[in-house]
C-alpha positions as a LaTeX table, in Angstrom:
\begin{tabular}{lrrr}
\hline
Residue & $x$ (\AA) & $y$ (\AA) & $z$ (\AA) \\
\hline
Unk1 & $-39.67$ & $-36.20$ & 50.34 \\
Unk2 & $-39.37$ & $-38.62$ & 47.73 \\
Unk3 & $-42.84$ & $-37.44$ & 45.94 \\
Unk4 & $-41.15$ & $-33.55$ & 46.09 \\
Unk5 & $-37.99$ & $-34.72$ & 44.36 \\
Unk6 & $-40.35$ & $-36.61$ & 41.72 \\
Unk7 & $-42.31$ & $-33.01$ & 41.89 \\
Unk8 & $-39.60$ & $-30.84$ & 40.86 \\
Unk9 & $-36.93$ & $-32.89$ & 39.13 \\
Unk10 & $-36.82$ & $-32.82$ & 35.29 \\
Unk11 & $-34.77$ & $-34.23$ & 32.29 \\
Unk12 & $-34.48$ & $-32.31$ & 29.13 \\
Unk13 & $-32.84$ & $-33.33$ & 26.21 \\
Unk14 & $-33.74$ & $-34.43$ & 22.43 \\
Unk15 & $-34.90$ & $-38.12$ & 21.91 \\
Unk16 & $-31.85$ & $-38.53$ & 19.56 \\
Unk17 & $-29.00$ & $-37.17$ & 18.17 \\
Unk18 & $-30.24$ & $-35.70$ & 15.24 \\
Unk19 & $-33.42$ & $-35.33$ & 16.29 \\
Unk20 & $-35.78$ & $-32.01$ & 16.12 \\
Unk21 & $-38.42$ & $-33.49$ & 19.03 \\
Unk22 & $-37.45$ & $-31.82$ & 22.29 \\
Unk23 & $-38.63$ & $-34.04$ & 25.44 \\
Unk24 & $-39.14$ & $-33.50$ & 28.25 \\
Unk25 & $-39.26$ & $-35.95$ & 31.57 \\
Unk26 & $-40.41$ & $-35.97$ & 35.04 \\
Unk27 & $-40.94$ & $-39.11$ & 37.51 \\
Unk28 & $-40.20$ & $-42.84$ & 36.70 \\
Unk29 & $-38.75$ & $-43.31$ & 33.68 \\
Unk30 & $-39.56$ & $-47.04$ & 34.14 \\
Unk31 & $-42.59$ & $-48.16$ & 32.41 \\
Unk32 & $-45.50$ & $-49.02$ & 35.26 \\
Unk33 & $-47.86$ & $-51.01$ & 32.55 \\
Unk34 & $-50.72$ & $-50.93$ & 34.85 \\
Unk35 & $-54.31$ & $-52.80$ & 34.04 \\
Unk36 & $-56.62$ & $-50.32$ & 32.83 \\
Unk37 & $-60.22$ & $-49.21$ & 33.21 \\
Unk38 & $-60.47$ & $-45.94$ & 31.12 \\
Unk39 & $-61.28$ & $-45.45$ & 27.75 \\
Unk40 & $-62.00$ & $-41.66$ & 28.83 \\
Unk41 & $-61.75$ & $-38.35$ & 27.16 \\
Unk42 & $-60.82$ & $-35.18$ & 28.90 \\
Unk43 & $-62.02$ & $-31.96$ & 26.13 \\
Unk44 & $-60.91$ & $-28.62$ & 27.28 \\
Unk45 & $-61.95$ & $-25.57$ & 26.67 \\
Unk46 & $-58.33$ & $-23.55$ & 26.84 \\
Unk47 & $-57.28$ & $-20.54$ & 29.08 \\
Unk48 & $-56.76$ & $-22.01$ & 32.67 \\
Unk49 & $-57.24$ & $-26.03$ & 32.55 \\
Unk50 & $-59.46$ & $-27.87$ & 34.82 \\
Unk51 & $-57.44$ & $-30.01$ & 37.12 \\
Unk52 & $-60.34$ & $-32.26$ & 38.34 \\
Unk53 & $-60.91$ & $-32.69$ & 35.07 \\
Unk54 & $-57.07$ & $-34.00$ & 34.84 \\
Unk55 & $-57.53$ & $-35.85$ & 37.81 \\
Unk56 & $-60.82$ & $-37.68$ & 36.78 \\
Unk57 & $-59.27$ & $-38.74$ & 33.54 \\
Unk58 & $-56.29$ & $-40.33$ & 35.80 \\
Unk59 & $-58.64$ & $-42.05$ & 38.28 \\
Unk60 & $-61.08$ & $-43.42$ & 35.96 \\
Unk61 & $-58.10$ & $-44.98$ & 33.94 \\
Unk62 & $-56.54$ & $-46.57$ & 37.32 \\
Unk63 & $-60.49$ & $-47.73$ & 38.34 \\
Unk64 & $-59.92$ & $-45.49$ & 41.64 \\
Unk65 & $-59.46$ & $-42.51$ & 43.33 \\
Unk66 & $-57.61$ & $-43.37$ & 46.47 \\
Unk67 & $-55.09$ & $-46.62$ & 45.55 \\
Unk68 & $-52.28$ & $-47.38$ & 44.80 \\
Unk69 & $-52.13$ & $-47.69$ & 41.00 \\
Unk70 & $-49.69$ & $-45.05$ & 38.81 \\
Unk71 & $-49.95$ & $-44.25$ & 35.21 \\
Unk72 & $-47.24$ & $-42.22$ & 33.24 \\
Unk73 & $-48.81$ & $-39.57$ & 31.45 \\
Unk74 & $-47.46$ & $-38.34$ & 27.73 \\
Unk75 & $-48.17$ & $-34.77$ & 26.86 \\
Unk76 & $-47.83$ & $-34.05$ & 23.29 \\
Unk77 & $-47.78$ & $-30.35$ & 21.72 \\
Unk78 & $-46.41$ & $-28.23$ & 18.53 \\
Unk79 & $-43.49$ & $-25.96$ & 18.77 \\
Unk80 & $-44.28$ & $-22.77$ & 20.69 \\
Unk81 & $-43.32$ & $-18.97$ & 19.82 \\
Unk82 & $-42.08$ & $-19.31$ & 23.82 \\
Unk83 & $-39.96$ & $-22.37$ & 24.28 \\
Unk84 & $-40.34$ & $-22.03$ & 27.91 \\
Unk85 & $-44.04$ & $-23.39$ & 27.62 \\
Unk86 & $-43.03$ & $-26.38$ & 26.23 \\
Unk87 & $-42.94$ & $-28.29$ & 29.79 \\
Unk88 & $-45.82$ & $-26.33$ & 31.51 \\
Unk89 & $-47.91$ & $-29.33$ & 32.03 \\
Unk90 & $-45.53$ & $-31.36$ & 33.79 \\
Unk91 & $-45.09$ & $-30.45$ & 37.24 \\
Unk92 & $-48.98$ & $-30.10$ & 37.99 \\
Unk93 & $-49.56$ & $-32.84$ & 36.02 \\
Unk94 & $-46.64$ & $-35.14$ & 38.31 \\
Unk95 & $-48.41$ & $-33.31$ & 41.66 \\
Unk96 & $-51.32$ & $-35.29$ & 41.10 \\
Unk97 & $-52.82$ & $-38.08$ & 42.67 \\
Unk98 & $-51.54$ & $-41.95$ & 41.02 \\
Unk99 & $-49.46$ & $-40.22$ & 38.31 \\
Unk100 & $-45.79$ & $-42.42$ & 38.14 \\
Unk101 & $-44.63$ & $-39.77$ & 35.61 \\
Unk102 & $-44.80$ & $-37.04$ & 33.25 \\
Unk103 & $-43.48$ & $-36.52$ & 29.55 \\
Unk104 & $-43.76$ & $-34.04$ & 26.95 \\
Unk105 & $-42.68$ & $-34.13$ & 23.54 \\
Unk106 & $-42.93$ & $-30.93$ & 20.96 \\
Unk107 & $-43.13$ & $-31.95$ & 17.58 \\
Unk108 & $-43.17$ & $-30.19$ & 14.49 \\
Unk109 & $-43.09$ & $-32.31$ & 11.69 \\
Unk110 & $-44.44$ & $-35.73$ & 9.80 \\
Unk111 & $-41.20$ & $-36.90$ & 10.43 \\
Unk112 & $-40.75$ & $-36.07$ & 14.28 \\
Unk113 & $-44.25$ & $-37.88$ & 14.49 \\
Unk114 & $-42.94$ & $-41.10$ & 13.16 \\
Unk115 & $-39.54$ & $-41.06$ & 15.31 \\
Unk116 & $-39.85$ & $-44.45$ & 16.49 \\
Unk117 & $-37.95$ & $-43.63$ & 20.07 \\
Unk118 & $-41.00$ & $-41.06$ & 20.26 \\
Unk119 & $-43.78$ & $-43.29$ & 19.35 \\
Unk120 & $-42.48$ & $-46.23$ & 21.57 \\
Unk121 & $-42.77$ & $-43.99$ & 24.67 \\
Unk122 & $-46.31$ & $-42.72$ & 22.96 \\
Unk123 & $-47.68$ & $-46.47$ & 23.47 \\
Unk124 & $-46.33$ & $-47.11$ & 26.82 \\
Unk125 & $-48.49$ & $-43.97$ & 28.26 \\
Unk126 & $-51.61$ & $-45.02$ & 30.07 \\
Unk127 & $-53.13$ & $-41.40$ & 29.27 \\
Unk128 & $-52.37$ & $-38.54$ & 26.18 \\
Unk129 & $-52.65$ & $-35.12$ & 27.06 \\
Unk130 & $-52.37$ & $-32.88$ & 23.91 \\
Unk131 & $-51.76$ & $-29.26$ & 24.45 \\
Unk132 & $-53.42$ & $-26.17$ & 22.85 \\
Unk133 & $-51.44$ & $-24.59$ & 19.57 \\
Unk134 & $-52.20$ & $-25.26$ & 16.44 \\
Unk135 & $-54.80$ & $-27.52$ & 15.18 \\
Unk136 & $-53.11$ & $-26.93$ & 11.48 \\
Unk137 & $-49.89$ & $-28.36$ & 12.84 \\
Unk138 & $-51.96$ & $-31.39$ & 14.60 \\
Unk139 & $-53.86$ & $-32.24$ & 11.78 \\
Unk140 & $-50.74$ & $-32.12$ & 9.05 \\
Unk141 & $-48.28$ & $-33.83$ & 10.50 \\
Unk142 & $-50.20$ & $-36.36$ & 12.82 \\
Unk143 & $-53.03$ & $-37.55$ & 10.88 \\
Unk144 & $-51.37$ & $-41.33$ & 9.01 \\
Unk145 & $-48.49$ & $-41.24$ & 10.69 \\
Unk146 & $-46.80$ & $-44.02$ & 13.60 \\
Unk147 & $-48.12$ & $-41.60$ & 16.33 \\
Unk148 & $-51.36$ & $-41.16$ & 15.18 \\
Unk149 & $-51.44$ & $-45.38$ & 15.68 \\
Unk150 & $-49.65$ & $-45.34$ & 18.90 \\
Unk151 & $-52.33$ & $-42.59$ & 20.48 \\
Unk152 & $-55.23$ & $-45.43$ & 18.89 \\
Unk153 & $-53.29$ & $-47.84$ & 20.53 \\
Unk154 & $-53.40$ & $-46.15$ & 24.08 \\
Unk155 & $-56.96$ & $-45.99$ & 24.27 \\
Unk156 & $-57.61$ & $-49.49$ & 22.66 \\
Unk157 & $-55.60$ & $-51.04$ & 25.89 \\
Unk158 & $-58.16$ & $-48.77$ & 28.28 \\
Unk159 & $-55.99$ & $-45.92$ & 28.37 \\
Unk160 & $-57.13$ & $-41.94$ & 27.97 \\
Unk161 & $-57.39$ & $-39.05$ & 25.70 \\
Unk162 & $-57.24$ & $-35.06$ & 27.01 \\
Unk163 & $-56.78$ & $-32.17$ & 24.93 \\
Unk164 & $-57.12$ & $-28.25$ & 25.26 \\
Unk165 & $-57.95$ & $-25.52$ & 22.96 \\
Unk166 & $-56.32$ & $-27.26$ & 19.45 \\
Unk167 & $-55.49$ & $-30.18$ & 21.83 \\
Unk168 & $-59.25$ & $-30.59$ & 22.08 \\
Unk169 & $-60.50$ & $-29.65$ & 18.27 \\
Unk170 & $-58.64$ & $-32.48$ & 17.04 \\
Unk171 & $-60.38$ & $-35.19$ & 18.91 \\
Unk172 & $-63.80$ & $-35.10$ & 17.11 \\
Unk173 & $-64.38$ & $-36.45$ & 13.77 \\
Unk174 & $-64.80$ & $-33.53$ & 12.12 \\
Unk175 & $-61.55$ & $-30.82$ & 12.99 \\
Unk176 & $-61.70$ & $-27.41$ & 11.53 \\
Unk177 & $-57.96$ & $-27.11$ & 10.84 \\
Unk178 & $-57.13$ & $-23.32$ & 10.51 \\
Unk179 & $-54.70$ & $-24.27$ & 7.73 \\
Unk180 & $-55.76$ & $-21.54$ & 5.39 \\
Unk181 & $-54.67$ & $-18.09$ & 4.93 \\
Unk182 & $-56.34$ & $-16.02$ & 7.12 \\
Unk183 & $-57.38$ & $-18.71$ & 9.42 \\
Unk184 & $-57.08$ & $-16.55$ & 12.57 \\
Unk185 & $-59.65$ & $-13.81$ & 11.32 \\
Unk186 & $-62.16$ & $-16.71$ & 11.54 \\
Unk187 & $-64.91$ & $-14.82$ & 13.67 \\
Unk188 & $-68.64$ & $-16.25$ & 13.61 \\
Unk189 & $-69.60$ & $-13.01$ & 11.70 \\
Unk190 & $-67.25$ & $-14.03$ & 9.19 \\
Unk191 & $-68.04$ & $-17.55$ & 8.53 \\
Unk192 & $-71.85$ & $-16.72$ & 9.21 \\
Unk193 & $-71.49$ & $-14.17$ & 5.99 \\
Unk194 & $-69.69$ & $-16.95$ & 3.88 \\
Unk195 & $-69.21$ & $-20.42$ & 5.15 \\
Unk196 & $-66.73$ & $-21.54$ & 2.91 \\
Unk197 & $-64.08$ & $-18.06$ & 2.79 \\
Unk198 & $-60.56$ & $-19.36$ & 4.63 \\
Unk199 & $-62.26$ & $-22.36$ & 6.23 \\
Unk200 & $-60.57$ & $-25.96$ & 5.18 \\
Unk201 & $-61.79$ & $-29.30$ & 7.53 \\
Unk202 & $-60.01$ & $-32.06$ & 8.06 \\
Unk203 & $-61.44$ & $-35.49$ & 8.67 \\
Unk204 & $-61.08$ & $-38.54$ & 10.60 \\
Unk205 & $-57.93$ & $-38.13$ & 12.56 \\
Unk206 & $-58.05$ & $-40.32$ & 15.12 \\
Unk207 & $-61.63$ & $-41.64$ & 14.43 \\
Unk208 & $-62.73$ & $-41.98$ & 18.09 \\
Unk209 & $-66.35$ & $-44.10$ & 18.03 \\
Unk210 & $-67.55$ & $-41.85$ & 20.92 \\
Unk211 & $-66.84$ & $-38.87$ & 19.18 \\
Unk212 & $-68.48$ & $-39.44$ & 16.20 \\
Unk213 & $-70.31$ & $-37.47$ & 14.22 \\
Unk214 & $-69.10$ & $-34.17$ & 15.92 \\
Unk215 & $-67.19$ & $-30.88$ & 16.05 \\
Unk216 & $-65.45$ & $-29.38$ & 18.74 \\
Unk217 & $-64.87$ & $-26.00$ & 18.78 \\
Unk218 & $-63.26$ & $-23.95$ & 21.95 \\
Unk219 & $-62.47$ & $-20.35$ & 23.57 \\
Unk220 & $-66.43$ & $-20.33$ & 23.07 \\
Unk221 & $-67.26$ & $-17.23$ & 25.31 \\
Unk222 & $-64.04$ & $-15.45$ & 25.05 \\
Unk223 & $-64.47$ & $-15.23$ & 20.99 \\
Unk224 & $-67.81$ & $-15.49$ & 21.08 \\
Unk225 & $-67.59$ & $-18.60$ & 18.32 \\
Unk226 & $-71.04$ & $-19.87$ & 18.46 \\
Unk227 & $-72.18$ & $-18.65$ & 14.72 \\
Unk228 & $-68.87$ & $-19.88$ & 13.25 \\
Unk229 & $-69.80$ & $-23.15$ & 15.20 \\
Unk230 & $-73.07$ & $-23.10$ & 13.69 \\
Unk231 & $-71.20$ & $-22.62$ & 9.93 \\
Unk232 & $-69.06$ & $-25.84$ & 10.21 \\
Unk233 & $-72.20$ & $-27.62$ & 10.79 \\
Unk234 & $-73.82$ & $-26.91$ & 8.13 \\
Unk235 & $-70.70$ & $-27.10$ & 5.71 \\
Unk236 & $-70.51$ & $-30.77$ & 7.21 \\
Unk237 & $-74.00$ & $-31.69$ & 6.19 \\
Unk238 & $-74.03$ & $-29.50$ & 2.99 \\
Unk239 & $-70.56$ & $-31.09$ & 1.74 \\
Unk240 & $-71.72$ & $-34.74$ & 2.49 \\
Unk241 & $-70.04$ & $-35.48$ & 5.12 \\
Unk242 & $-73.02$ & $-36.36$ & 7.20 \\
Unk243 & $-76.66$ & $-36.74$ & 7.71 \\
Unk244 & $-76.55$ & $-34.42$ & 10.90 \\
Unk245 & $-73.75$ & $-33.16$ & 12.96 \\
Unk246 & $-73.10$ & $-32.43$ & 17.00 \\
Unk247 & $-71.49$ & $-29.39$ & 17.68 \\
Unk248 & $-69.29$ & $-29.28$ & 20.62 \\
Unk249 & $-68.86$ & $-25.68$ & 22.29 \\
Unk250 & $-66.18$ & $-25.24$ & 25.28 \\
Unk251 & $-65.54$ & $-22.30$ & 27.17 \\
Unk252 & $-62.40$ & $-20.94$ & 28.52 \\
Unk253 & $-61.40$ & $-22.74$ & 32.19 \\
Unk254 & $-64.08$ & $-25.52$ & 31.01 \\
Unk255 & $-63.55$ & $-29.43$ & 30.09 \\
Unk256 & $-66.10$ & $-31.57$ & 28.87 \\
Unk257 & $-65.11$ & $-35.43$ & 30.18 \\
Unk258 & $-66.80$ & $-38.64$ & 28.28 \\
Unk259 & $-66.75$ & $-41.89$ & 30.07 \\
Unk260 & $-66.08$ & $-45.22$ & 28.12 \\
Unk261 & $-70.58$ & $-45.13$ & 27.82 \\
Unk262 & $-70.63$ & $-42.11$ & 26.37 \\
Unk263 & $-72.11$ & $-40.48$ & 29.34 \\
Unk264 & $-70.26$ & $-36.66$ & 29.14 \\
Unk265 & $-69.96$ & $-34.22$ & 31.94 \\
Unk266 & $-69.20$ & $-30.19$ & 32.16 \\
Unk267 & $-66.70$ & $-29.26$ & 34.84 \\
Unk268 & $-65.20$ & $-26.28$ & 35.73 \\
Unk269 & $-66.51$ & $-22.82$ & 34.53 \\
Unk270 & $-69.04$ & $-23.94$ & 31.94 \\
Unk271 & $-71.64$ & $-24.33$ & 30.19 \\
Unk272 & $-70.53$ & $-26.62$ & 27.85 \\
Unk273 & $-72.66$ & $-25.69$ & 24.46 \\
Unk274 & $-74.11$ & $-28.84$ & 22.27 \\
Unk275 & $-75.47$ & $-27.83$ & 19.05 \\
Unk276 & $-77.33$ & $-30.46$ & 16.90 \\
Unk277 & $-78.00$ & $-29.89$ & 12.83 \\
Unk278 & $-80.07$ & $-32.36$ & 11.74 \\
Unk279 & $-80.88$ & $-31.80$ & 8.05 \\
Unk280 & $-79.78$ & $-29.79$ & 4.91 \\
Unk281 & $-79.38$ & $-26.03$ & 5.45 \\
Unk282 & $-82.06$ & $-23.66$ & 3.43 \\
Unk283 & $-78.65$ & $-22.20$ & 1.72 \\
Unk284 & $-75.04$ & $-22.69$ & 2.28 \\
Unk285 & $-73.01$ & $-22.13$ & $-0.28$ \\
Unk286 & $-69.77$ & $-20.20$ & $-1.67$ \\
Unk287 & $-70.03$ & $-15.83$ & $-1.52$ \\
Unk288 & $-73.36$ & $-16.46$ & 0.21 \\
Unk289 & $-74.76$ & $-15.69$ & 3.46 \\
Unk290 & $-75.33$ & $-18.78$ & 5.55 \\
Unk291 & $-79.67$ & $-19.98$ & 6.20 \\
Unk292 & $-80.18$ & $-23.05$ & 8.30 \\
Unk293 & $-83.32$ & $-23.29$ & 10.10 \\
Unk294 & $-83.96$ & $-24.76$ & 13.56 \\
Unk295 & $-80.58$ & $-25.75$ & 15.62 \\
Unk296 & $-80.97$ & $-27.66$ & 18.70 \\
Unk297 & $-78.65$ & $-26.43$ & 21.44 \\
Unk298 & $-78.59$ & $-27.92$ & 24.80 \\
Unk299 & $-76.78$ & $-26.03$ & 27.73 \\
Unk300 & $-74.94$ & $-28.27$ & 30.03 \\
Unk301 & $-74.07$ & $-26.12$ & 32.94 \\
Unk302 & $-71.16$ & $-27.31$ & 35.60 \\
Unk303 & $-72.02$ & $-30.91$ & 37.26 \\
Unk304 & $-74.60$ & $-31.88$ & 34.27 \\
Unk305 & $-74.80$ & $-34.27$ & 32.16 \\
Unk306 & $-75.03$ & $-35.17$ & 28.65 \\
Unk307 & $-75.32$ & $-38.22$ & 26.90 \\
Unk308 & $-73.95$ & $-38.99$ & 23.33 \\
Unk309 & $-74.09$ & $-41.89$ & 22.71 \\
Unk310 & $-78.02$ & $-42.48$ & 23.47 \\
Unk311 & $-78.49$ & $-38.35$ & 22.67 \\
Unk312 & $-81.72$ & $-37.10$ & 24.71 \\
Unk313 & $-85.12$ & $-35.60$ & 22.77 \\
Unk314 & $-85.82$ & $-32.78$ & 24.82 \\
Unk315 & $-84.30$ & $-30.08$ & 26.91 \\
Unk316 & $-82.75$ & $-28.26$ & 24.32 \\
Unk317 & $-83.75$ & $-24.96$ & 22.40 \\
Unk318 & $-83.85$ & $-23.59$ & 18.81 \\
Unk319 & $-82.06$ & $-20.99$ & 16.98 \\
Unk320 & $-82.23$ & $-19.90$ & 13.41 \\
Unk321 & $-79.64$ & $-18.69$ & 10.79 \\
Unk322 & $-81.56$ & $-16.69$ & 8.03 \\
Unk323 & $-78.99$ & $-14.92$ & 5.69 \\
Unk324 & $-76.07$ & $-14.49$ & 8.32 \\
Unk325 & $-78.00$ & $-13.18$ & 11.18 \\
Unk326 & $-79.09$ & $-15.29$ & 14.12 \\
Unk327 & $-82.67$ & $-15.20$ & 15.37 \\
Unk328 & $-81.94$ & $-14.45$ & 18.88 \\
Unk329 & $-78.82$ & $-14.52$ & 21.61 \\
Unk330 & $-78.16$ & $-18.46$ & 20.99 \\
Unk331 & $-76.27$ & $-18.66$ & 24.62 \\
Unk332 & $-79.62$ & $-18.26$ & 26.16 \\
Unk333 & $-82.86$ & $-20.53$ & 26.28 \\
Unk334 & $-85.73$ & $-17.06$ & 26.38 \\
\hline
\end{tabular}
């Protein structure tokens, strides 16, 4: 009975008097400050999550699957067109195994993100679950702000990062942020044709050393995105920004999970798409149709592995940009 009532009971209310953040609170409010054995990541794809994927992230923080150890759990989104959304995660997230409790905050502003009731709770989590919405939102009003130190702090004291959709995008180190106008016309045709129309980056939010040197981008199959994945590549490399860049493609009902090695793993639907550029594109410029020559893309189906820290040398196959148009279908190897 007593894990039901923690199941289905729930606090709403704002963190403050004046405050804009709406919260949201289910379990233990007491802090359970467990030891810790994650510094994991849990990247999803958006459209249904992956609840082993969830439930990985939890027992690989706890160093277990069957004990007795609880985390609380802190899920962090941006205002949503349907308030109702705004606790979804909780209850599924409270039903599983060694989770003490679940909270969600929606905030919408630089200031909400340095509400220091907010960012207290923030660095008491043992895992951060960001939601899908909108990566502009993330990336303006988290990025050098007290919660963008109190989610570095989490994972410093072996704690865990999960995202979906936007939730996901902003993790790597390089985050196409859909901030400018037209942002949601973004197809791979389009940014194929002209990399650099309506597409803004930002950089360096939360710096993770795993993640480095990559892009995430998500809804792969549903919006067909691999081209436009391709594009912010090769802006990376062609802007400066690096030497060579990993793309990160997820599918709907997909998560990509990263242990504290490095070691990453596709679960649920799949594949999970990884798309290397590894020197300057033939052309990629401004009004100009994009050419870069010779992508590596590995398919990770369901169960595989991939490893990015130590990245492998074979396995993968080769597509080819050449004035917008890809050589051949780039979701298949022949």
């Amino acid at each position: 009975m007593f894990i039901l009532t923690l199941c289905f009971a729930i606090a709403v209310f704002p963190t403050s008097a004046q405050a804009r953040v709406m919260q949201y609170q289910k379990g233990n409010p007491a802090d359970v400050n467990p030891l810790l054995s994650g510094m994991v990541y849990d990247l999803g794809g958006g459209g249904h999550d992956v609840d082993p994927a969830i439930q990985w992230m939890i027992n690989q923080v706890r160093g277990c699957s069957n004990c007795a150890t609880k985390v609380d759990v802190v899920v962090i989104r941006s205002p949503d067109d349907d308030p109702s959304n705004d606790d979804a995660y909780n209850q599924p997230i409270m039903c599983m195994q060694g989770v003490d409790s679940v909270e969600t905050f929606v905030i919408g502003s630089r200031e909400d993100a340095n509400q220091s009731d907010v960012v207290n709770r923030i660095r008491q989590a043992e895992i951060i679950f960001f939601a899908g919405g909108d990566q502009c939102n993330y990336a303006r009003n988290f990025q050098r702000t007290e919660l963008e130190d109190a989610v570095k702090s989490v994972y410093a004291r072996g704690g865990a990062i999960g995202g979906t959709s936007a939730g996901a995008m902003i993790q790597s180190e390089f985050i196409y942020n859909a901030c400018l106008q037209g942002r949601e016309n973004i197809t791979s045709d389009n940014a194929l044709r002209d990399p650099y129309a309506d597409i803004s980056f930002t950089n360096n939010l939360f710096e993770w050393t795993t993640l480095k040197g990559t892009i995430i981008d998500t809804h792969f199959d549903v919006d067909e995105r691999m081209g436009r994945l391709m594009a912010f590549i090769a802006r990376q490399i062609r802007d400066g920004m690096a030497d060579e860049v990993l793309g990160i493609g997820l599918p709907e009902a997909t998560s990509m999970v990263v242990d504290q090695n490095g070691m990453a793993q596709a679960m649920g639907k799949g594949p999970v798409y990884i798309v290397l550029g590894d020197h300057l594109p033939e052309r990629c410029e401004p009004d100009r149709s994009l050419t870069f020559s010779n992508f590596k893309i590995w398919k990770v189906d369901n169960g595989q592995t991939f490893d990015l820290k130590n990245r492998p040398t074979r396995g993968y196959y080769l597509r080819t940009v050449n004035q917008g148009q890809l050589s051949a279908d780039p979701y298949r190897s022949n």
